[in-house]
Backbone as CSV, one residue per row, in Angstrom:
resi,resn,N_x,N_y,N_z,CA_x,CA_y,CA_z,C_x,C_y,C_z
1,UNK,-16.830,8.700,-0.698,-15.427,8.968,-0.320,-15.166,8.435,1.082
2,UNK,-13.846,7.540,1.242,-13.847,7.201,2.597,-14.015,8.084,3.617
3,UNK,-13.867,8.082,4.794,-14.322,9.025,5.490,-13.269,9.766,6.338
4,UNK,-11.911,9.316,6.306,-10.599,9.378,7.159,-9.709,9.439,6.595
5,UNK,-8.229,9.735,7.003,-7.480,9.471,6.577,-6.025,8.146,7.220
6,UNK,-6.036,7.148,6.702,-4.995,6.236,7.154,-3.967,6.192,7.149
7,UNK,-3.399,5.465,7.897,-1.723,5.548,7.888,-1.578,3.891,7.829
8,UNK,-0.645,3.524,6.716,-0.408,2.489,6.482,1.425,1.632,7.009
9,UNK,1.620,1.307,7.886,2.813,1.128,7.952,3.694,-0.235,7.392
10,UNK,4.584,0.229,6.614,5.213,-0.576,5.699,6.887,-1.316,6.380
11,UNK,6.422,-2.680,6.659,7.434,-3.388,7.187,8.418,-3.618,6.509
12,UNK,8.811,-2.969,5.308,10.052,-3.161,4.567,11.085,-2.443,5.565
13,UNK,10.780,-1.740,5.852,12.479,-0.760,7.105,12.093,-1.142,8.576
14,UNK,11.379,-2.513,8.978,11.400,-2.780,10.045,12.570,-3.761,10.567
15,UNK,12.912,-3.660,11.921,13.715,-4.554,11.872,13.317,-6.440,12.009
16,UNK,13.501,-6.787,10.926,12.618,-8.382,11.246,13.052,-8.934,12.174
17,UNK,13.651,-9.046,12.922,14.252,-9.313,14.289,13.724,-9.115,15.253
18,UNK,12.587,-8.066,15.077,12.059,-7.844,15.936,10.657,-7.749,15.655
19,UNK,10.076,-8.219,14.653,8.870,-7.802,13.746,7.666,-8.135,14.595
20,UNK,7.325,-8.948,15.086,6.154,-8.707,16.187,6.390,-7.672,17.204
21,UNK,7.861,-7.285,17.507,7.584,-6.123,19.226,7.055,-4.926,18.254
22,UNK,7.818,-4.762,16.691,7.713,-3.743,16.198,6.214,-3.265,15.486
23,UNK,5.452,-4.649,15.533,4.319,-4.414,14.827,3.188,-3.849,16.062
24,UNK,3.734,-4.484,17.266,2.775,-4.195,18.382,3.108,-2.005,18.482
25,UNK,4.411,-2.096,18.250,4.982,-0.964,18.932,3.692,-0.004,17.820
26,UNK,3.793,-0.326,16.659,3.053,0.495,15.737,1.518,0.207,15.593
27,UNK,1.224,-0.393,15.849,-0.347,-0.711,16.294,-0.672,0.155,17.787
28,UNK,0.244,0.187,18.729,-0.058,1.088,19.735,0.358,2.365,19.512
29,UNK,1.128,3.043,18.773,0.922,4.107,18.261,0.023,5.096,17.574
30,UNK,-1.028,3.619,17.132,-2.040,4.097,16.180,-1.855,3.738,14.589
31,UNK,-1.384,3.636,14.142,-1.266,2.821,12.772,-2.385,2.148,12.560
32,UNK,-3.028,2.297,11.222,-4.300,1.851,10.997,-4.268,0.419,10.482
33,UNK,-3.006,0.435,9.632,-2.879,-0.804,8.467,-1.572,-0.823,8.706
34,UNK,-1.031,-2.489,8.172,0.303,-3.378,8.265,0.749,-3.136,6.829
35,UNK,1.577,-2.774,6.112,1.879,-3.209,4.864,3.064,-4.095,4.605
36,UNK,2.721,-4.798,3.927,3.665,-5.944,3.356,4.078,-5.553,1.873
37,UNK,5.101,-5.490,1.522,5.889,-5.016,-0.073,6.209,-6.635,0.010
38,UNK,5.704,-7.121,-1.415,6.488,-8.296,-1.508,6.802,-8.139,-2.830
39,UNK,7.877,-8.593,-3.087,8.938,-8.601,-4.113,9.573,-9.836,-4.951
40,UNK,9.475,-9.975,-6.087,10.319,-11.185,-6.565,11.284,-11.226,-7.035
41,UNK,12.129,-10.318,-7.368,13.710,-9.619,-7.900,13.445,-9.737,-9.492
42,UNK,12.257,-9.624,-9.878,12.061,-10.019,-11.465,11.017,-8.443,-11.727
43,UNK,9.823,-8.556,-11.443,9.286,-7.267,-11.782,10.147,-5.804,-11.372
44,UNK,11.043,-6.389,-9.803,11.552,-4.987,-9.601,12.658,-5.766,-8.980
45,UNK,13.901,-4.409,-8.564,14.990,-5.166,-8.520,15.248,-5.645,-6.925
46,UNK,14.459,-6.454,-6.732,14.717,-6.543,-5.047,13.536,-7.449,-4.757
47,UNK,14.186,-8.961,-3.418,13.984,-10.055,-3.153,13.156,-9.643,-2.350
48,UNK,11.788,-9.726,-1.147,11.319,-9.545,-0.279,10.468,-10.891,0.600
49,UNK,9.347,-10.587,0.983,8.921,-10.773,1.824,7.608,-12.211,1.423
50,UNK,7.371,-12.818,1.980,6.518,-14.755,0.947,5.670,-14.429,2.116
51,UNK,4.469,-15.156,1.766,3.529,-15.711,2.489,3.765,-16.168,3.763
52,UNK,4.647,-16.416,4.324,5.099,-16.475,5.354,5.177,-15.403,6.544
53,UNK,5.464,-14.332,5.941,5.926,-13.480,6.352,4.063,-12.407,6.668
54,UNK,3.284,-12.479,5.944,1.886,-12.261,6.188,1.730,-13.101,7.393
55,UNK,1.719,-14.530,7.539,1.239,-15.573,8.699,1.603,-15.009,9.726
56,UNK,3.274,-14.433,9.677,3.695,-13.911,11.670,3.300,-12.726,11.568
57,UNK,2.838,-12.006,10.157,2.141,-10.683,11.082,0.657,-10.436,11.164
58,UNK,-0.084,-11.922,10.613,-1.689,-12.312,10.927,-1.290,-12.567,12.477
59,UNK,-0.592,-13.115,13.073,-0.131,-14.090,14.274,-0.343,-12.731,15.255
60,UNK,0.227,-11.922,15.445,0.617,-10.741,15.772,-0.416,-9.681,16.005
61,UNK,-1.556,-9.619,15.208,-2.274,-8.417,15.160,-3.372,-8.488,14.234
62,UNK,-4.698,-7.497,14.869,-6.025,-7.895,14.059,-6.019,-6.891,13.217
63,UNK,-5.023,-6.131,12.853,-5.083,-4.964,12.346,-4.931,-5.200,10.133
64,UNK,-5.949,-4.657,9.487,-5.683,-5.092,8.070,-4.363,-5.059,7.543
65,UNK,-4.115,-5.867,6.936,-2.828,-6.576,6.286,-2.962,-5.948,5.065
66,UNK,-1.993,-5.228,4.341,-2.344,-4.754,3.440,-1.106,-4.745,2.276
67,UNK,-1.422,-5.537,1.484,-0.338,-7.053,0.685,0.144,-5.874,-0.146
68,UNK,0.709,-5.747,-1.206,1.373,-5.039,-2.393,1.968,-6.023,-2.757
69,UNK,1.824,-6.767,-3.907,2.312,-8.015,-4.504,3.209,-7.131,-5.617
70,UNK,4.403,-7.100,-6.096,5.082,-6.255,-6.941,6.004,-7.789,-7.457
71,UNK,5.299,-8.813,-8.329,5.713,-9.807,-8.874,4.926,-9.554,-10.496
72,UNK,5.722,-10.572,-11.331,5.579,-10.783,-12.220,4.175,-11.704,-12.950
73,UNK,3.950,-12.449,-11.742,2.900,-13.595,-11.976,2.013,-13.405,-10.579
74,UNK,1.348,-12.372,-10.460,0.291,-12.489,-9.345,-0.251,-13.869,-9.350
75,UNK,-1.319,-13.891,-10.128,-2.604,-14.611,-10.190,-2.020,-15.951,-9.161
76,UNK,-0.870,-16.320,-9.573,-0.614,-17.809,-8.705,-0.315,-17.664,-7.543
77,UNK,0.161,-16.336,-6.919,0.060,-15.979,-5.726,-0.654,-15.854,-4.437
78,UNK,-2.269,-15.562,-5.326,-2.766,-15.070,-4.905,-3.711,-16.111,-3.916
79,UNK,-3.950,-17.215,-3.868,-4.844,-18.041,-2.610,-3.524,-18.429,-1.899
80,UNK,-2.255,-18.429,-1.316,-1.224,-18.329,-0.541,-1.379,-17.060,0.502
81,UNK,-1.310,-15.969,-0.732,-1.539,-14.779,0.381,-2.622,-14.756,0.948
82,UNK,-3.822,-14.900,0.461,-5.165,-14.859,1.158,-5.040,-15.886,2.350
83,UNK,-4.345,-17.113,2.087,-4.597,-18.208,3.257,-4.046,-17.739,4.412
84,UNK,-2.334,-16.704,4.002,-1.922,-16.408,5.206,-2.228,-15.739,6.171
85,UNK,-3.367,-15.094,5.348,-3.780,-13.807,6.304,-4.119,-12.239,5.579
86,UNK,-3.883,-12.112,4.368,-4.092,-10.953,3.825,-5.559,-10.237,3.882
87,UNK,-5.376,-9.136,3.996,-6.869,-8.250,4.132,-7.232,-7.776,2.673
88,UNK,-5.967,-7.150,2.674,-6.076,-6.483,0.780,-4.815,-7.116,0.248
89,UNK,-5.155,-7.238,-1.010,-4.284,-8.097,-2.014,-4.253,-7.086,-3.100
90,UNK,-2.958,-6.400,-3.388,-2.856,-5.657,-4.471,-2.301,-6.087,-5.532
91,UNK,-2.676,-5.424,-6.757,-1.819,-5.812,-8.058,-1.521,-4.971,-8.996
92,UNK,-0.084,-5.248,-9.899,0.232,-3.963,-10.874,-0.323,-4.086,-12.295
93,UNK,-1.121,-3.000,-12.357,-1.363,-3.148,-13.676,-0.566,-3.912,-14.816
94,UNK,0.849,-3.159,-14.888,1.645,-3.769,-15.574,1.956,-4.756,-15.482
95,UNK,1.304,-5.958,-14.759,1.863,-7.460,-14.572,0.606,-8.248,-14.147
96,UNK,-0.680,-7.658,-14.989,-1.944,-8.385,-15.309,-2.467,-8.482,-16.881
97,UNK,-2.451,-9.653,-17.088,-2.645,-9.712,-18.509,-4.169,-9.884,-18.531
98,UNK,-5.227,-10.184,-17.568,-6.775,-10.073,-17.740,-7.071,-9.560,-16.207
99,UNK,-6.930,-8.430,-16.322,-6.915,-7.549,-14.746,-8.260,-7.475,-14.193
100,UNK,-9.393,-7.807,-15.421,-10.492,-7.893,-14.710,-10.897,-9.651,-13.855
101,UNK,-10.454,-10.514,-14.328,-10.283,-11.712,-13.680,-9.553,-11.924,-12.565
102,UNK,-8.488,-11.262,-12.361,-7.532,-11.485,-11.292,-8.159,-10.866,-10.165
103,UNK,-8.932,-9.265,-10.279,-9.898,-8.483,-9.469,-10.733,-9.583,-9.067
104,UNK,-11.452,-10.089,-9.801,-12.415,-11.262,-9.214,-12.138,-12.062,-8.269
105,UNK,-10.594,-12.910,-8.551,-10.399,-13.939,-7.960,-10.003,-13.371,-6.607
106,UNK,-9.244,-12.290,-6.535,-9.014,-11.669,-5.195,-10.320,-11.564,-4.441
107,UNK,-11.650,-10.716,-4.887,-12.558,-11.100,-4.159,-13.175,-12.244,-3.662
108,UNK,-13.018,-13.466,-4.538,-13.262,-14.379,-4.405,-12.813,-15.428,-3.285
109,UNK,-11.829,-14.842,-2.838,-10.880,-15.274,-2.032,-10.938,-14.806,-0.752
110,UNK,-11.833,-13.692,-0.449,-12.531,-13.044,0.707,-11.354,-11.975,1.031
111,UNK,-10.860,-11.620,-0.086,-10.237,-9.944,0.207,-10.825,-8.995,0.012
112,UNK,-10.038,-7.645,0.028,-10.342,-6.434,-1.004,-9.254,-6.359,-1.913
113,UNK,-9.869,-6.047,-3.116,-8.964,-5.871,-4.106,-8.693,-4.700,-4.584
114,UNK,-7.140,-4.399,-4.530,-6.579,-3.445,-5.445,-5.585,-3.480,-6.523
115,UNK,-5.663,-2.476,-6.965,-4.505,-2.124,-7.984,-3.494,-1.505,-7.524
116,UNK,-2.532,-1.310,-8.730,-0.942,-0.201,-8.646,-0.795,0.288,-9.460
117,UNK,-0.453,1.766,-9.830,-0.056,1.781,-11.050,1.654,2.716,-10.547
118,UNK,2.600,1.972,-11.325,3.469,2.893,-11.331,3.986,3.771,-11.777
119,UNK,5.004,4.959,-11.318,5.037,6.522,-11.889,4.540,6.914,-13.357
120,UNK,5.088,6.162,-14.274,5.216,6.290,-15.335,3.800,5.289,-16.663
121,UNK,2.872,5.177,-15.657,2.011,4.221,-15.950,0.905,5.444,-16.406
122,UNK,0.446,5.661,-16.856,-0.810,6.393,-17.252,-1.820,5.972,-16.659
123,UNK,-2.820,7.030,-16.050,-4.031,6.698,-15.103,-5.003,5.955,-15.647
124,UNK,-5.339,6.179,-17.027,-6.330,5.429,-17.977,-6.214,3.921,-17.930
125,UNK,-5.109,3.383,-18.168,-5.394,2.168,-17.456,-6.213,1.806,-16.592
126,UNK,-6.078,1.991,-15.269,-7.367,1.953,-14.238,-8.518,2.403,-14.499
127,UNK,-9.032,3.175,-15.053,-10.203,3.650,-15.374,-11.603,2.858,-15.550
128,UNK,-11.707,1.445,-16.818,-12.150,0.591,-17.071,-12.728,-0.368,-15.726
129,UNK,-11.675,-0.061,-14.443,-11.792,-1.325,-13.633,-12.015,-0.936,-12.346
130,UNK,-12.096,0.366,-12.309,-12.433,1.024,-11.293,-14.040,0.837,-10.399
131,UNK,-14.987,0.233,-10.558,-15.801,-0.781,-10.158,-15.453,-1.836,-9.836
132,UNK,-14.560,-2.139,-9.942,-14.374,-3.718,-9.465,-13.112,-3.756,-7.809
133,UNK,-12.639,-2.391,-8.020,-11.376,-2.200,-6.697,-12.230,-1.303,-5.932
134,UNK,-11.361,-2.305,-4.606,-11.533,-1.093,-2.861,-10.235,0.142,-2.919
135,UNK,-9.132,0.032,-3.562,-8.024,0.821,-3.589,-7.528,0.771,-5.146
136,UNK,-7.078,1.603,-5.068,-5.978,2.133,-5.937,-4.821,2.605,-4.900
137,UNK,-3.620,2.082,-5.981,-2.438,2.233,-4.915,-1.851,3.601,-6.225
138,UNK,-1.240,4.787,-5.683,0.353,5.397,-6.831,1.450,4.995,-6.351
139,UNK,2.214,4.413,-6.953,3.573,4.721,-6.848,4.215,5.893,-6.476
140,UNK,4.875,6.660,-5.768,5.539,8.094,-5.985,6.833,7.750,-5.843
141,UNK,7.422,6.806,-5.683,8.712,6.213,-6.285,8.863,4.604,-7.479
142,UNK,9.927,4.381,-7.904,9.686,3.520,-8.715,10.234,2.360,-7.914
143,UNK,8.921,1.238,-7.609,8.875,0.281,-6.445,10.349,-0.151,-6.361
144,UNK,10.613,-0.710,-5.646,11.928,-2.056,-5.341,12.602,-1.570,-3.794
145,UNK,12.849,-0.546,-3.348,13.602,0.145,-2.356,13.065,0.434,-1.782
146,UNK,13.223,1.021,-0.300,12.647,1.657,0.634,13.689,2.794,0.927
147,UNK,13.022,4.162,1.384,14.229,5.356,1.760,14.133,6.273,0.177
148,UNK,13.500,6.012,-0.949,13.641,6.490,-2.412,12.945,8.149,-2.153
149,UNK,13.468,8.684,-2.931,12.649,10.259,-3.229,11.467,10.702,-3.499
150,UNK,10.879,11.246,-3.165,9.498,11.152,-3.359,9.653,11.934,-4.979
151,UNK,8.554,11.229,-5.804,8.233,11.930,-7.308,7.010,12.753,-7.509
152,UNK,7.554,14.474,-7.067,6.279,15.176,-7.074,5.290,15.318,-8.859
153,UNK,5.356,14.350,-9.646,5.104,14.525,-10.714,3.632,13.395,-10.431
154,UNK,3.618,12.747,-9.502,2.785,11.960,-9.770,1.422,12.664,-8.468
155,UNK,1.914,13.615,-7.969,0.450,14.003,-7.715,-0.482,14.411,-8.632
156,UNK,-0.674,14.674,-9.803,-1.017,15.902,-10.785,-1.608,14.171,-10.704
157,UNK,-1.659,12.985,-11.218,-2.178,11.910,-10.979,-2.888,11.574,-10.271
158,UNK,-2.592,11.758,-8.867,-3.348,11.709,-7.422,-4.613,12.281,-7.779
159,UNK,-4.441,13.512,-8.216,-5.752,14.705,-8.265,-6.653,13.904,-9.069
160,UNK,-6.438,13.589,-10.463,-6.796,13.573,-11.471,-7.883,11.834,-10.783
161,UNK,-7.294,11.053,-10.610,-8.124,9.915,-10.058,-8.900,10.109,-8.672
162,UNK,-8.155,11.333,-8.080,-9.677,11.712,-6.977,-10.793,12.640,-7.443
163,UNK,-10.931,13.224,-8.761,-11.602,13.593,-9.318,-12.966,12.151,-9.656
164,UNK,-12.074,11.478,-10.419,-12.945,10.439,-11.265,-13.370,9.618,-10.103
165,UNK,-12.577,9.117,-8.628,-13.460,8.727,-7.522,-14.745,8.957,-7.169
166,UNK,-14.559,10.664,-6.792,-15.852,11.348,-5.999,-16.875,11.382,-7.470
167,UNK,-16.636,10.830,-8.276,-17.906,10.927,-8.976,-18.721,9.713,-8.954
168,UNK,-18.117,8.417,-8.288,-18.758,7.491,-8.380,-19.130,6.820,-7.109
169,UNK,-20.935,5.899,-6.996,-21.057,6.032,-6.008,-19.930,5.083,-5.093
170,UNK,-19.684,3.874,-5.849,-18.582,2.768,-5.295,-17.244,3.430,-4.523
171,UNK,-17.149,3.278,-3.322,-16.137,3.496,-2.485,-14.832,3.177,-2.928
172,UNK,-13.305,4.160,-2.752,-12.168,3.853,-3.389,-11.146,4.026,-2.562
173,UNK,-10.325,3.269,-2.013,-9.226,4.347,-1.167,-8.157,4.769,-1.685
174,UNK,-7.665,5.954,-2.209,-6.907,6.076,-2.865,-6.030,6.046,-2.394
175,UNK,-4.768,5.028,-2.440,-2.967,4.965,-1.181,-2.152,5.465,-2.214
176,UNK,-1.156,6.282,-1.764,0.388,6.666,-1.766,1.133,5.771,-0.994
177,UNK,2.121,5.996,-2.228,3.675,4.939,-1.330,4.923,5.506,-1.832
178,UNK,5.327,5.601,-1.443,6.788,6.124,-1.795,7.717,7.541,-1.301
179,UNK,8.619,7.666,-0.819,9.044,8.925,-0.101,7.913,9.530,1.079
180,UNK,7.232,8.704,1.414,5.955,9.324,2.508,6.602,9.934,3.671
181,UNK,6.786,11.067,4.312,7.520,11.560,5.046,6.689,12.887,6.024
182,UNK,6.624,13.556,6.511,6.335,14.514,7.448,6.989,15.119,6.294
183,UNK,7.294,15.710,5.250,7.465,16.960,4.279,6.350,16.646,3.388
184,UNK,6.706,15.291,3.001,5.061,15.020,1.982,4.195,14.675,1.972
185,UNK,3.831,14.104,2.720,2.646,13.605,2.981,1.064,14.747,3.090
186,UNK,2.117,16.028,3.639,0.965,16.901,2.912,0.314,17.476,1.655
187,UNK,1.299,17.111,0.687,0.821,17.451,-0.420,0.432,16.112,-1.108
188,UNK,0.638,14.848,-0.476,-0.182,13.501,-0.911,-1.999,13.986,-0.635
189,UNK,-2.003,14.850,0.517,-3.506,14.805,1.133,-4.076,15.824,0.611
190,UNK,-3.313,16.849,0.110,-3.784,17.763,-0.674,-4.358,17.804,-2.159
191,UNK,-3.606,16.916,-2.683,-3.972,15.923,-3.881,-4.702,15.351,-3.633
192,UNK,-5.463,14.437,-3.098,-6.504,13.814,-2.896,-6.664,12.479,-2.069
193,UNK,-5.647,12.094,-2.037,-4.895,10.282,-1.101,-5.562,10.594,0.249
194,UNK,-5.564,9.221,0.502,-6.365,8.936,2.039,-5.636,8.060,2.750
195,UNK,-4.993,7.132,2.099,-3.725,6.114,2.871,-2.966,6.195,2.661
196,UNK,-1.677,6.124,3.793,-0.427,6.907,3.175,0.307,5.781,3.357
197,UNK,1.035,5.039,3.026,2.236,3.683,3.127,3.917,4.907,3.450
198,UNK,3.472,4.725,4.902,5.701,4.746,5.056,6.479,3.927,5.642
199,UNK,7.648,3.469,5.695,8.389,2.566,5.824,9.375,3.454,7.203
200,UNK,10.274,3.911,5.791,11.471,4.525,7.033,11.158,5.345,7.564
201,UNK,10.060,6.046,7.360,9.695,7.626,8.113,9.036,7.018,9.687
202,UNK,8.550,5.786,9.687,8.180,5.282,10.887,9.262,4.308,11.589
203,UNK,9.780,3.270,10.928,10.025,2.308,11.018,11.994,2.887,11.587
204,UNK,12.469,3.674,11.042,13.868,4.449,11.193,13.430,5.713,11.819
205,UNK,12.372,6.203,12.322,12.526,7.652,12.607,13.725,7.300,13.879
206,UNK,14.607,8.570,13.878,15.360,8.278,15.426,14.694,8.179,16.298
207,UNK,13.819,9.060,16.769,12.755,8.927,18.172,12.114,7.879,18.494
208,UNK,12.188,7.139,17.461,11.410,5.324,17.529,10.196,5.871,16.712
209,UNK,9.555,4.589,16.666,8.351,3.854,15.772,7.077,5.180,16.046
210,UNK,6.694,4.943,17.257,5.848,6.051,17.805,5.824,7.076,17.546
211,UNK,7.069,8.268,17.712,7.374,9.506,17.437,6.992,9.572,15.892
212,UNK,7.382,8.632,15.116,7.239,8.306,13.308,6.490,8.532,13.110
213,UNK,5.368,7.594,13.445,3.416,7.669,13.431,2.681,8.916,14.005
214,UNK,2.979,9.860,15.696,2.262,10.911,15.198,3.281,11.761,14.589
215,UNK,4.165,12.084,14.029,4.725,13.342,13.113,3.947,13.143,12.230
216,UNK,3.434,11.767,11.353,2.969,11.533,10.024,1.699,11.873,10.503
217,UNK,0.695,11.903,11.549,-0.506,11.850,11.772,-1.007,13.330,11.832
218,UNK,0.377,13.767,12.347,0.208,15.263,12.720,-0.283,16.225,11.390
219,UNK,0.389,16.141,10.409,0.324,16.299,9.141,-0.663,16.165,8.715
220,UNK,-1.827,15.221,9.064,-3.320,14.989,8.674,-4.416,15.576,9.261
221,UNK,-4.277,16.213,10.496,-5.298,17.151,11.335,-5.892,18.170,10.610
């Protein structure tokens, strides 16, 4: 079992205008991990963030990059993101047609590889492939947006795959994403999650970026 708990900060509610002061601002706050949501307006309903957009925040900071590919066609994606800079390269179950090959090629490519499964995805899926990933990602909203409700239905999920973790010796990090907030994030950790992905709870808190990161950190003591 990893040994900590992370905080993953998700540049979808940053202002890109400012995306290096803002990445520094959250790296000196303490933020463990960068997250990148990238999007193709086809798997979910909303345009995001290209390979490009990994390069200025490799440019920026040594801190792991931590991809969420939420497209239709990973696999061709995937040596772009690695070139730009990605640490972890994730993928959705639902948009791998040989999920144990694509796991490969991500390693192959000198990442870590994970999965996604979203709300409504059944955990068994992952099960089979769970040797081959550094993470498992849940959904607790249904991807495309940032600011969405958190879905307390998918901890009973959380639990259930930190069960089948701690039984094996291969290391897993289990991440949450969605509605991550100073209300939930405790019952993400209570369930079993170790990386938490928030966007607006850091990225919009009023107090700024900082104040965002320890409220969410606070929550983990």
């Amino acid at each position: 079992m990893p040994p900590t708990f992370l905080i993953s900060a998700s540049i979808l509610s940053a202002d890109l205008s400012r995306l290096g002061e803002q990445i520094h601002e959250a790296e000196e706050a303490g933020t463990d991990w960068i997250h990148v949501d990238v999007m193709d307006g086809r798997f979910v309903p909303n345009l995001t963030m290209g390979p490009v957009i990994v390069e200025a925040c490799r440019k920026v900071t040594s801190l792991p990059l931590d991809v969420h590919l939420m497209v239709e066609s990973p696999d061709i994606l995937l040596p772009a993101f690695a070139k730009a800079g990605a640490s972890i390269l994730t993928v959705h179950v639902e948009t791998c047609h040989h999920l144990h090959r694509t796991l490969q090629t991500i390693h192959e490519l000198g990442c870590q590889a994970g999965v996604v499964l979203n709300p409504a995805t059944p955990i068994e899926l992952v099960l089979p492939i769970l040797s081959m990933v550094d993470l498992v990602l849940m959904m607790s909203v249904n991807p495309g947006y940032s600011g969405q409700s958190f879905m307390p239905e998918v901890l009973e999920k959380v639990s259930t795959l930190r069960r089948e973790v701690d039984e094996m010796d291969h290391p897993i990090w289990i991440e949450i994403d969605g509605g991550i907030n100073a209300q939930t994030i405790p019952l993400a950790r209570k369930a079993g999650a170790d990386v938490f992905v928030a966007a607006s709870a850091i990225f919009e808190h009023p107090e700024g970026i900082a104040a965002g990161i320890q409220l969410l950190r606070a929550q983990l003591i």
